[in-house]
N, C-alpha and C positions, 0 to 999 in steps of 0.2 A: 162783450161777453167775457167773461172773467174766466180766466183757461187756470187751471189747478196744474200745481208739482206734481209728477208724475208718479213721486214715492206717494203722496197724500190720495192720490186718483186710484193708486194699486191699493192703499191701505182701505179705503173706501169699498172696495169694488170685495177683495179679502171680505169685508165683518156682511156687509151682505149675502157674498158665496156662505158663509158658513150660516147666517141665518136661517137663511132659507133651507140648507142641509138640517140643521137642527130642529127647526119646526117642522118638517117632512117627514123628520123619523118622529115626530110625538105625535103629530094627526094622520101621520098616511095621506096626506090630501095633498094635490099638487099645490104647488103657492106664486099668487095672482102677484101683479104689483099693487095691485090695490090694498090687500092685505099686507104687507110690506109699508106701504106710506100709513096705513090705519095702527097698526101694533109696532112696528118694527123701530121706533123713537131715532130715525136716524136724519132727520131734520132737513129733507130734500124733497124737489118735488117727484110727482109720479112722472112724470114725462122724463126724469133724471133716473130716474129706478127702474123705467122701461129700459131706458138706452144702455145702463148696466145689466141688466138682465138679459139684451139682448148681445152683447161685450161674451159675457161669458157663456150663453149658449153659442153663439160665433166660436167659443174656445174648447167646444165639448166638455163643458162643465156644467150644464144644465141641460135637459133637453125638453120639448114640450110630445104628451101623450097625444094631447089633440090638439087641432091647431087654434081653437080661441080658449083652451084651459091655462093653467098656470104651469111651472115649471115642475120638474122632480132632476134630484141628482143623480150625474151619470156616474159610473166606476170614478172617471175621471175626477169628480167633484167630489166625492165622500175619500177620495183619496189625498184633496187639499187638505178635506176639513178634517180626516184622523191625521195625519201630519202635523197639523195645528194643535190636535188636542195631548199628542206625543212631547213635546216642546213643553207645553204648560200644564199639563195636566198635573195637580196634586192630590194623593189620595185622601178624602176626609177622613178625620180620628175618627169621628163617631162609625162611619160605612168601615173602616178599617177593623175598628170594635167589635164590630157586628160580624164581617166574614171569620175574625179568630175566635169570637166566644162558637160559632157554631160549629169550625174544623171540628174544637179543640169536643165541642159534646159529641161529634159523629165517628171522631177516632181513638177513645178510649181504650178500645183493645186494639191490638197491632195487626191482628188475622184480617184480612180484608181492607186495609186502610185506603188503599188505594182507591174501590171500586166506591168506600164511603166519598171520598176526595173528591170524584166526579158528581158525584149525589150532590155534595155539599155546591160546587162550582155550577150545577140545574138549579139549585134553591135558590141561591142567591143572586145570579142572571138571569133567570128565566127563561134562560134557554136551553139545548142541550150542554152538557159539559162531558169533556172527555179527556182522560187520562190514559198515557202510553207508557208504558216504560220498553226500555233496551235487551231485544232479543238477551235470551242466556245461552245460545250456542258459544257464542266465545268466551263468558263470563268464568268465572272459577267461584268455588265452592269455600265457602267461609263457614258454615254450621248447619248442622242437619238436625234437628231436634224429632224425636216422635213421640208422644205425648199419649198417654192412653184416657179415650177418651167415653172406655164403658171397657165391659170384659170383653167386649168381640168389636171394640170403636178404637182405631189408635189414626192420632192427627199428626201428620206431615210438615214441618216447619220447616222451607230451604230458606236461608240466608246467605247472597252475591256476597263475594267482593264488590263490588260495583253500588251495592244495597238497593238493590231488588230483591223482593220479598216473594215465594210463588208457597200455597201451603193447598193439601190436597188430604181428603179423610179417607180412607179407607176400612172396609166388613171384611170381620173373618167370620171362617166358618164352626173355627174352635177357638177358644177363649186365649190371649196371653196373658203372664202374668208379668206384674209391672216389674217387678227386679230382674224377669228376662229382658221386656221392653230396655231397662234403664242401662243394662251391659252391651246388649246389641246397637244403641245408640252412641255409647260413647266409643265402643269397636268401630261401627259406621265413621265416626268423625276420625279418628283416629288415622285412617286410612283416605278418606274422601278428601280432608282438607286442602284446600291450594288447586286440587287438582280441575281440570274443564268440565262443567257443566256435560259435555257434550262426549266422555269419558263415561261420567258414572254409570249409564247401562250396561255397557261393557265389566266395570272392574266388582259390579254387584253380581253380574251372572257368574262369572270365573272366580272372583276369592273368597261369596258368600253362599249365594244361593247353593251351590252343589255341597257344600257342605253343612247348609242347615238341614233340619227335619221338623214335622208336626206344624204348628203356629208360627213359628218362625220365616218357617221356609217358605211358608203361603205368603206371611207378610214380602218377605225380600223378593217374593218373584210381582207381584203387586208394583214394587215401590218398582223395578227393571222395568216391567212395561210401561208406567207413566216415566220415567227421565227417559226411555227411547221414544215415546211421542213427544214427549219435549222439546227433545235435539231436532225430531225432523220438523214440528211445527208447532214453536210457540207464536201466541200471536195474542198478548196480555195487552188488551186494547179495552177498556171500560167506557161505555153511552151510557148516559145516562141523561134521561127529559126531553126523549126528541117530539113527542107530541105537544112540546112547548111552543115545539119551531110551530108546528100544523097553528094552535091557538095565534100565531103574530100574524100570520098571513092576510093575505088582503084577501075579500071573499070571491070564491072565482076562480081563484089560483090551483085551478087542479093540476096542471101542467108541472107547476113548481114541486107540488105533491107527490107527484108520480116519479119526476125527477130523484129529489131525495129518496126517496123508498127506492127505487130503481140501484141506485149508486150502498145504499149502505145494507141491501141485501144481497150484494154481490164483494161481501167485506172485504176482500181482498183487494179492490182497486180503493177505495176509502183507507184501507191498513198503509197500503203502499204509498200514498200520498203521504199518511202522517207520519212514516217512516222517514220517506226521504228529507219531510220537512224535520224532523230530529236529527238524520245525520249532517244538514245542514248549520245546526246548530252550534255543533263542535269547533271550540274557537273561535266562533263570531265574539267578531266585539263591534258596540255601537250606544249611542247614549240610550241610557234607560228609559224606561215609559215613565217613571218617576223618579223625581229630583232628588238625589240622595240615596236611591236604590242600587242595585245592581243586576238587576234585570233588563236584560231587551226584550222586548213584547211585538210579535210580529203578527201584521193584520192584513190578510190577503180577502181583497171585496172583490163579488161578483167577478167578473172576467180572469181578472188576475189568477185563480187557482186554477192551476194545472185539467182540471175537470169539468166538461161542457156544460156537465150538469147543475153545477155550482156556480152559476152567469146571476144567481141571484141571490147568492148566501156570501155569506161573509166566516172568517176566522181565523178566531185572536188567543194566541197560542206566545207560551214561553217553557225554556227548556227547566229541569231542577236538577241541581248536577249534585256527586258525589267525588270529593278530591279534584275539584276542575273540570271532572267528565261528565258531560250531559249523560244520563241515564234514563230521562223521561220525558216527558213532553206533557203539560199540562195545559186545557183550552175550550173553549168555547164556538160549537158552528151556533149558526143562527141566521136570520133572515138577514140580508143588509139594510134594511132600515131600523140597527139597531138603537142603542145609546152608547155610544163607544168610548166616553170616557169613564161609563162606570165597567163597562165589560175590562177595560184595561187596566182597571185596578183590583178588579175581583182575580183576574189571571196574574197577575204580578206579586200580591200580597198571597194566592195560593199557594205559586212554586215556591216564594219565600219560605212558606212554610214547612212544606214538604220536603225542602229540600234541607233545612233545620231538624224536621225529625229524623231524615234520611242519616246523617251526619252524628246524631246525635248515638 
């Protein structure tokens, strides 16, 4: 009996593990060895491909649902095979093409770019996509734009230091006129600039409000109450396509269902996770998802995330910083049977991006 190098038996046992991860997430279907010696071109017998299948369910890298079906991957095993595709993965020009021609048509105007961001990161994974950016309680104020946007419509433009973008419209009940707009704005900046986010309701009641009248005054007390709800709970977290997730599911799967819905209508424990995983962020260093990038792309499956309820979803999430400081977190939950080397190029080539207009 011919006994194999041990490096050659692990490299072996490796493209197997990752087949059958691979074909699992395109059919859903557990995988026999028989399909393995029939499709899988790896020139062994099936009595060799049992005893390797049986290797790595022994290593909790596979497990069987029933006991005469085929195998499926455990946490354990999609955690080899995204490992693997971390290492080699290159993102195709053409899928590259495709994610920046569609940014660049969903973020033509800068009001809402973000919430487009996540739209765009559902379209193109097909699953949900979600974008966070960096509380603005500690943040400071770089420009306050108010925009008139009818005689009784005026639109709210805040711009971070940090460049975080937050913009809010506001009804009056009496008309302004825009060269009042245009002086009360550049007064506003004037005074607000540099200063904490988590300040301005304060310095707008005491050195503006009490001394406007008429339209004005209506507007500045407006604009006090949303930056005091600001301060006490921003929480700029954009979903977008989570009925994607419901579409990938296996059928049957009410549990899973109820699960997510459960977790992301109670958003604050969802907010909190993708919170902590952004302050994590800061100052990580590690090799990119892509060769030549500058992105780390982190992909926490099934068990791995902090949340019981997510024992069967997955998400692959990277930071997009401004001056070196993560400011956002852009990402994709989704089932974990997903396809993880395109999800890790559509999240890598995203933050690149946004984190190019952010800067820009």
């Amino acid at each position: 009996m011919r006994v194999l190098k041990p490096e050659i038996a692990q490299d072996r046992k490796d493209k197997i593990l990752n087949w059958v991860v691979y074909n699992y997430v395109n059919t859903g279907k557990p995988i026999s060895s028989e399909i393995i010696a029939a499709k899988g071109g790896f020139n062994i017998s099936s009595a060799t491909i049992r005893n390797i299948l049986k290797e790595l369910e022994d290593g909790g890298y596979l497990y069987q649902a029933h006991t005469s079906g085929g195998r499926i991957p455990s946490d354990k095993g999609y955690r080899v095979y995204v490992d693997n595709i971390m290492r080699l993965q290159k993102l195709a020009a053409v899928e590259k093409a495709r994610v920046e021609a569609e940014h660049d048509r969903r973020i033509e105007q800068l009001d809402g770019f973000l919430k487009h961001t996540s739209k765009v990161i559902s379209d193109m994974s097909r699953c949900a996509g979600f974008v966070v950016s960096a509380d603005l309680h500690d943040d400071a104020v770089k420009r306050l734009d108010l925009i008139a946007m009818g005689p009784k419509s005026v639109l709210s433009v805040l711009f971070s230091h940090s460049g975080v973008l937050k913009h809010a419209a506001f009804s009056l009940e009496r008309p302004i006129e825009k060269s009042a707009l245009g002086t009360l704005s550049k007064k506003l900046n004037k005074r607000l600039a540099d200063i904490p986010v988590a300040d301005v309701a304060e310095v707008l009641w005491k050195e503006f409000v009490v001394k406007a009248s008429g339209p004005e005054q209506e507007l500045l007390k407006k604009l006090t109450e949303y930056f005091a709800n600001m301060s006490r709970s921003f929480d700029q977290i954009y979903l977008e396509g989570l009925g994607r997730i419901y579409e990938s599911m296996e059928a049957g799967d009410i549990d899973d269902m109820r699960s997510i819905a459960r977790v992301l209508e109670e958003k604050e424990k969802f907010s909190g996770m993708l919170r902590e995983r952004l302050r994590n962020c800061s100052g990580k260093s590690g090799v990119p998802a892509v060769p030549g990038g500058k992105h780390v792309v982190d992909v926490t499956i099934g068990s791995e995330n902090n949340i019981k309820e997510f024992k069967n979803f997955s998400l692959v999430s990277s930071s997009y910083c401004v001056n070196d400081k993560a400011v956002g977190l852009v990402g994709i939950l989704g089932y974990k049977r997903m396809e993880y080397p395109k999800m890790i190029s559509i999240v890598d080539s995203v933050s690149s991006m946004v984190e190019q207009m952010l800067s820009e």
